[in-house]
C-alpha positions as CSV (number, residue, x, y, z in Angstrom):
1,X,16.5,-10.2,-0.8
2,X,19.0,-9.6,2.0
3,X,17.3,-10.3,5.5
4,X,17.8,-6.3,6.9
5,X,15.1,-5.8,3.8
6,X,13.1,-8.2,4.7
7,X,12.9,-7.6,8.3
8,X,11.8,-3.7,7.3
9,X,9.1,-4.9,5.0
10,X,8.0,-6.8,8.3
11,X,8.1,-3.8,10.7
12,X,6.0,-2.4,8.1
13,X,3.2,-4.8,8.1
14,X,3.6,-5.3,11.9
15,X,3.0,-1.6,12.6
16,X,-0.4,-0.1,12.3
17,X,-1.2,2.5,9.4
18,X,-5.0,3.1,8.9
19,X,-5.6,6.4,6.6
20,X,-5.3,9.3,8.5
21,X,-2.8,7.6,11.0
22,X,-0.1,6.3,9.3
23,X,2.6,8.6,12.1
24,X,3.9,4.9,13.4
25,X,5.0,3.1,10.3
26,X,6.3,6.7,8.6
27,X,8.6,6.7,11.9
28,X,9.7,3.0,10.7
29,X,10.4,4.5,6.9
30,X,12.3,7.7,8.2
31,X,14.5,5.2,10.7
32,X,15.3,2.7,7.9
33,X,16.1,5.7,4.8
34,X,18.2,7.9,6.6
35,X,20.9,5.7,6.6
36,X,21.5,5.9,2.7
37,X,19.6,9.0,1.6
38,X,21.3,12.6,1.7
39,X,17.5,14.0,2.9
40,X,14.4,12.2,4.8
41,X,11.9,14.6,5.4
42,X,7.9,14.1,6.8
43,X,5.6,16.8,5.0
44,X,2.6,18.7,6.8
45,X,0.0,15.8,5.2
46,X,2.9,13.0,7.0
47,X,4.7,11.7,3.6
48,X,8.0,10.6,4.0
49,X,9.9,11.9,1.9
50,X,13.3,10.2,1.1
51,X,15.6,11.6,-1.7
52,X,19.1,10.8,-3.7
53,X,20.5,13.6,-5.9
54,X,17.6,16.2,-4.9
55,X,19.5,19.1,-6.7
56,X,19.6,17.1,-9.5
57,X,18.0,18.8,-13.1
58,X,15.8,15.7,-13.7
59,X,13.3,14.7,-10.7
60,X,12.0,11.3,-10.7
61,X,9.0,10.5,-7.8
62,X,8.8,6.7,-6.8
63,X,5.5,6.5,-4.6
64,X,4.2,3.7,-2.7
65,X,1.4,4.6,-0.2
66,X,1.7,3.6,3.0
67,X,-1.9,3.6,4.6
68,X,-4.2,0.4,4.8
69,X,-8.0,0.3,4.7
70,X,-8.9,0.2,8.6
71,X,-12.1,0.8,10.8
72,X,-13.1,4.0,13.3
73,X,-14.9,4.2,16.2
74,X,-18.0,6.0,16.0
75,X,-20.0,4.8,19.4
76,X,-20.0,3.3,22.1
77,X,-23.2,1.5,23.4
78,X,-24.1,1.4,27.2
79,X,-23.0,-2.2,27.2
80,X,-19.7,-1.6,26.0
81,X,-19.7,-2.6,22.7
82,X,-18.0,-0.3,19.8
83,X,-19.3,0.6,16.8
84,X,-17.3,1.3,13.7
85,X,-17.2,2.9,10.5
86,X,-14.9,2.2,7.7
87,X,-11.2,3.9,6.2
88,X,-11.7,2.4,2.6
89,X,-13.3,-0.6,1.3
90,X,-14.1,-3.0,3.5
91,X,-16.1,-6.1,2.3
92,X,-18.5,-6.6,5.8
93,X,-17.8,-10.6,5.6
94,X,-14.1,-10.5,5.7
95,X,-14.3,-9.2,9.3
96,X,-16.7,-11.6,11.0
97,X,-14.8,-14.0,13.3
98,X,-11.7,-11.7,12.9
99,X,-8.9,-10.7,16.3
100,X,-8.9,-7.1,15.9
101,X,-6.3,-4.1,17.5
102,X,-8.3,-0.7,18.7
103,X,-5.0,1.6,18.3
104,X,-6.0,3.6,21.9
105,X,-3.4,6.3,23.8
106,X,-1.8,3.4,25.6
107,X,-1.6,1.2,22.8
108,X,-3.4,-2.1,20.6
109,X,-6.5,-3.1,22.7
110,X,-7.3,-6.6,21.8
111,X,-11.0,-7.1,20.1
112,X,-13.2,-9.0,17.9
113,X,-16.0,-9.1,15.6
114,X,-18.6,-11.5,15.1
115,X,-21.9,-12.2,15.2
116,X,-24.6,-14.6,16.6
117,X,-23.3,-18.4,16.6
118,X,-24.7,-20.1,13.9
119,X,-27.4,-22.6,16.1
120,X,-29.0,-19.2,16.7
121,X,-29.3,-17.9,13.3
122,X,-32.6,-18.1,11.9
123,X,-33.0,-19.3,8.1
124,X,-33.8,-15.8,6.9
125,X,-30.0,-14.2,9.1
126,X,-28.1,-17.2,7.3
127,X,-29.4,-15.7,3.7
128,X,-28.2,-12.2,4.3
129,X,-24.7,-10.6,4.2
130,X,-24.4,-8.5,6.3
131,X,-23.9,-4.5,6.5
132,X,-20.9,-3.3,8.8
133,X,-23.4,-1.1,10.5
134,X,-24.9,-4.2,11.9
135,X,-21.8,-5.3,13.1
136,X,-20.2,-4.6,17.4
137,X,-16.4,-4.8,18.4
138,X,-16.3,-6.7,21.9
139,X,-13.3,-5.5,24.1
140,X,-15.0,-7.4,26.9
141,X,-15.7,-4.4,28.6
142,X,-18.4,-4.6,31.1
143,X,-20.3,-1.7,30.6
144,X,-19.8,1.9,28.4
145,X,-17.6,3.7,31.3
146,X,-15.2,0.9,31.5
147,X,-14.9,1.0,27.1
148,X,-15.0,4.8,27.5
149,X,-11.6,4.9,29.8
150,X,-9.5,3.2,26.8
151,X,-11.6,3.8,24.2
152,X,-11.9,7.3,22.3
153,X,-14.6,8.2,19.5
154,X,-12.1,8.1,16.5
155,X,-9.7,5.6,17.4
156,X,-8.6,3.7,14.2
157,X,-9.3,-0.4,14.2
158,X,-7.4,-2.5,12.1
159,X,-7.3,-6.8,12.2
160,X,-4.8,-8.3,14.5
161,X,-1.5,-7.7,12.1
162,X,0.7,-11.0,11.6
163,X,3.3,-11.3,9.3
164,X,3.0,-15.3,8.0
165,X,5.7,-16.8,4.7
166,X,4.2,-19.3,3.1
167,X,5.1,-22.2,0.6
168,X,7.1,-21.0,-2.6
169,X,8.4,-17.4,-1.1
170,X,4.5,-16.2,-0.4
171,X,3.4,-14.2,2.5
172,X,0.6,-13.6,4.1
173,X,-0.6,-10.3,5.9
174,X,-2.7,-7.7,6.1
175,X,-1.8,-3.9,4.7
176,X,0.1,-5.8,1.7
177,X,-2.3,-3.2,-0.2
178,X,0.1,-1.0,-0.1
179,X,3.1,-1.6,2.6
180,X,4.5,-3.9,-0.4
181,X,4.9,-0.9,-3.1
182,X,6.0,1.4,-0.2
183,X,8.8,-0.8,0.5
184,X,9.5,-1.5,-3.1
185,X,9.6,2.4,-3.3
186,X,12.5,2.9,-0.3
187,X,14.5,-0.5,-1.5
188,X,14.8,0.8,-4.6
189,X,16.3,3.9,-3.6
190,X,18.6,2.0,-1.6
191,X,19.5,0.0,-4.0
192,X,20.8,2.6,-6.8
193,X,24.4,2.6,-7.8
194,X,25.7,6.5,-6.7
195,X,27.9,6.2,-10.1
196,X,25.2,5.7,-11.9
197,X,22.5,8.5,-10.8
198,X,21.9,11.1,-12.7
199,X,18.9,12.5,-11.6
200,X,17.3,13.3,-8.8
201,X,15.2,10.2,-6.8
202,X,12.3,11.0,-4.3
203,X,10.9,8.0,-2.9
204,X,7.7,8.6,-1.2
205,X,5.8,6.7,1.3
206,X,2.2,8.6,0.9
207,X,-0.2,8.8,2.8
208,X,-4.3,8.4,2.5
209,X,-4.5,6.5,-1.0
210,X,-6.6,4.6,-0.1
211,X,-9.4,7.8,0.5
212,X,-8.6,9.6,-2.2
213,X,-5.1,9.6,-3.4
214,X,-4.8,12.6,-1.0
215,X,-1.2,12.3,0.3
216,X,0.4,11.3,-3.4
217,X,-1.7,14.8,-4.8
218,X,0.5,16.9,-2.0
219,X,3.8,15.4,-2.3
220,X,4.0,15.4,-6.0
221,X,3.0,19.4,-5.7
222,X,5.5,19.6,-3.8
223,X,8.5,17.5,-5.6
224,X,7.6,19.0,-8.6
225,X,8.6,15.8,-10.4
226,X,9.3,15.1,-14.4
227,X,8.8,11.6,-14.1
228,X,6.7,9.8,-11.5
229,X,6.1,6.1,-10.9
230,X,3.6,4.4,-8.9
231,X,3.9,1.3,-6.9
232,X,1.0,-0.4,-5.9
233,X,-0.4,-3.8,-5.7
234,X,-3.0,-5.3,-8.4
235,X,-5.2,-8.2,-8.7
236,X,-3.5,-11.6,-9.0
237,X,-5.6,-13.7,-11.1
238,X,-4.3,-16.9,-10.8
239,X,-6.8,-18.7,-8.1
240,X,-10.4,-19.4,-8.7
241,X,-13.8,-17.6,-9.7
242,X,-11.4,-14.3,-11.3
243,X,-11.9,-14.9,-15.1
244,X,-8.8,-13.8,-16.5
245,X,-10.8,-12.7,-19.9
246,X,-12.0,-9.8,-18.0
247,X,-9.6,-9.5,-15.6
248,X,-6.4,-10.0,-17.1
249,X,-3.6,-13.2,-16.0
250,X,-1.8,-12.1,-13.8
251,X,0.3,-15.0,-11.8
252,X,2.4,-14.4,-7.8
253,X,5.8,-14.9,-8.8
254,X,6.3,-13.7,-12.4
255,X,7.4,-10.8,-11.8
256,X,5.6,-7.1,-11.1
257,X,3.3,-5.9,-13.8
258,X,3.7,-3.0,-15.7
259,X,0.7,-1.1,-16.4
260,X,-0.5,0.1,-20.5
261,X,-3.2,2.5,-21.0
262,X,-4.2,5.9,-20.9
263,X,-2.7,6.9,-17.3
264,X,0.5,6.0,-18.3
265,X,2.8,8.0,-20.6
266,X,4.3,5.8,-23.0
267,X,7.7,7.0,-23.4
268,X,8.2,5.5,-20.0
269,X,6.2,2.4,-20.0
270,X,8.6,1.2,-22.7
271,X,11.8,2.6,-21.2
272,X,10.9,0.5,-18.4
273,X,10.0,-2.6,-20.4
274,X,13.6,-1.9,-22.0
275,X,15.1,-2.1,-18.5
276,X,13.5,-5.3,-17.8
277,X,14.4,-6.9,-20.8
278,X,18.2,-5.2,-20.5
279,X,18.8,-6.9,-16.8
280,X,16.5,-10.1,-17.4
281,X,13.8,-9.1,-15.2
282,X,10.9,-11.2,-15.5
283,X,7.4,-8.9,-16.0
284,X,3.9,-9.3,-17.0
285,X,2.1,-6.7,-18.6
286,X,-1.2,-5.2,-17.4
287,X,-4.1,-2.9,-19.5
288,X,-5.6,-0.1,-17.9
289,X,-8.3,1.9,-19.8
290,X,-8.9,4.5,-17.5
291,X,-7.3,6.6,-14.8
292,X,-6.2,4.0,-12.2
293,X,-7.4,4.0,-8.9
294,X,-3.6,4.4,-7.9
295,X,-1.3,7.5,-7.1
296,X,-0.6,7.0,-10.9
297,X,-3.5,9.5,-11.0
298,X,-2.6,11.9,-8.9
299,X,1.0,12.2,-9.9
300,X,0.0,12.4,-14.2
301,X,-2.3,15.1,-13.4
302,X,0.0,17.1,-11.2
303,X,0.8,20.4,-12.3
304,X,1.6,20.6,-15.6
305,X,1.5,17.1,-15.6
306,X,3.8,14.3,-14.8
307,X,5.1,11.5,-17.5
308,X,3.8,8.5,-15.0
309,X,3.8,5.0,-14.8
310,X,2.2,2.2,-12.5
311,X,4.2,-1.0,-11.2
312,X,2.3,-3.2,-10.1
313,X,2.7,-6.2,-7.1
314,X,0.4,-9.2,-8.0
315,X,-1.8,-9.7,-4.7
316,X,-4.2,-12.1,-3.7
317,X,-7.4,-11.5,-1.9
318,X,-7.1,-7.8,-1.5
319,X,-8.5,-5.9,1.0
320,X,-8.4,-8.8,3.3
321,X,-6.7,-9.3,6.4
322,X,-5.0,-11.9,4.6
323,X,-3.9,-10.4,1.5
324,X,-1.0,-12.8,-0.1
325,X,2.0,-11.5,-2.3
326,X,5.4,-13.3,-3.9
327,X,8.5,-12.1,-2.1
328,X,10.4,-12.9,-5.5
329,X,8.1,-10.1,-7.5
330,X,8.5,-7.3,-4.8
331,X,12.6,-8.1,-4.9
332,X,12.2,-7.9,-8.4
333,X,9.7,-4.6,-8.6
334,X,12.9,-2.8,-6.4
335,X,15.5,-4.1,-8.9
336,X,13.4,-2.7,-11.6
337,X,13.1,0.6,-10.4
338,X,16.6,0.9,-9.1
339,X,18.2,0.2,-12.8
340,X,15.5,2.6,-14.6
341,X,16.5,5.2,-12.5
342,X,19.9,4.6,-13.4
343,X,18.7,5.1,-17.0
344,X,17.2,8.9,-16.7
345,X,19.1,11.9,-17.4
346,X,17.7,15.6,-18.1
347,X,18.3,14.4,-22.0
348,X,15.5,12.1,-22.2
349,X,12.5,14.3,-23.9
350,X,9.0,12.0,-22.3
351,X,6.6,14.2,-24.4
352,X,4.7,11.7,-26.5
């Protein structure tokens, strides 16, 4: 991966991007494509739209969304204390203890959450898990007009976001769910040969997956696409308590997965399988029986519908704040998509 890549795919998981306010990191993604597509463009819903080609017969949509599951503040208590609700699924015990950012008018507001220390827990409190409507963001404000002067109802929360490589080409963050496919999405646009292109490429960085596959639903309407591929991170199986019999094996660092099943047309499942194999791309293979919870779905049922596929980035402990991917298989996931792109022309008939 050449290090101007990899210091974008930082930016991204350095800047904030909770549902519904993604504006900061979409800046980052219109910055970094403008200077190799021939049109960047931010739709009403705030998708960044980046194409190659755009006049092009075929269209092909690449979409990664950009938005990570974050908190909202819904009150403030006389003492100063915030209250929050959720954007997306958050499991309540992977925020106690946790630095977190109140994203305010004049910028990240340092917080936390936790709870009683544990010498003042009774026996009954250490048996239950907590609800997050039990649980108070402390600003150390002193009282609720002090909170109330940086602090507005609304204001989006998300953990303190650090950026951390690990051994063997791992890192560590927050938002890997789904700053990793949007990135894969842009590189991969970057990446494809201008000799080679013979269709038109829109690389999207959606917005709101992650409540409803909202943004991917308006920016495939309007791209219109043919063909439309989703990048998005899936559960990496290879650490303890996930049985793989139910889950699937699926290792960091063998390459993205490629999804089978009824979501995915399969005309392009196995033109992409004959990419990989064609450029030695190392891939594991993934079953889906139903509509994914991915912009997979949206996209297929667009219109008249869209021949789709889902790539997937293997992920550890998702929708945590420390959510842990292979650099290696996102590298890999862009070289994938760059070379089947390559491959499309308007002659390719995707009807099964």
């Amino acid at each position: 991966m050449e290090q101007q890549s990899l210091e974008f795919f930082r930016s991204l998981l350095e800047t904030p991007s909770p549902s519904g306010y993604e504006a900061p990191v979409q800046e980052l993604v219109r910055g970094y494509a403008s200077a190799f597509a021939d049109d960047v463009r931010t739709d009403v819903h705030g998708n960044v739209i980046a194409a190659r080609n755009p006049d092009a017969p075929l269209r092909l949509m690449l979409a990664g969304h950009c938005d990570q599951i974050g908190l909202i503040v819904q009150h403030i208590d006389d003492d100063g204390f915030l209250y929050i609700g959720a954007i997306g699924g958050w499991d309540p015990l992977m925020l106690i203890g946790q630095r977190m950012r109140v994203w305010t008018r004049e910028g990240g507001l340092v917080g936390v959450i936790a709870r009683k220390p544990i010498h003042l827990l009774t026996e009954e409190d250490r048996k239950k898990v907590p609800k997050l409507k039990e649980l108070w963001l402390d600003i150390g404000a002193a009282n609720k007009e002090e909170a109330a002067k940086l602090v507005r109802i609304g204001d989006a929360v998300t953990p303190e976001l650090c950026y951390q490589e690990t051994l063997n080409g791992r890192a560590v963050s927050s938002a890997m769910d789904d700053k990793a496919g949007a990135w894969v999405v842009i590189e991969a646009l970057r990446r494809i040969e201008p000799g080679k292109l013979n269709c038109g490429v829109f690389a999207v960085s959606t917005v709101q997956e992650e409540v409803g596959l909202r943004g991917a639903r308006t920016s495939a309407f309007g791209i219109d696409p043919h063909v439309g591929v989703a990048v998005d991170v899936t559960h990496a199986t290879d650490c303890p308590t996930i049985e793989k019999k139910e889950e699937g094996d699926v290792s960091l660092g063998k390459g993205p997965v490629i999804a089978r099943g009824p979501n995915m047309n399969p005309k392009v499942v196995e033109l992409l399988i004959e990419t990989a194999d064609a450029h030695a791309i190392p891939f594991q293979l993934a079953a889906e029986g139903r509509a994914t919870g991915t912009d997979a779905n949206a996209m297929q049922i667009n219109r008249s519908g869209v021949a789709t596929a889902l790539v997937s980035v293997p992920n550890r402990y998702m929708h945590s704040p420390v959510e842990m991917i292979s650099l290696e298989d996102i590298d890999r996931a862009a070289h994938l998509l760059a070379r089947f792109a390559e491959r499309l022309t308007d002659q390719l008939n995707f009807v099964p």
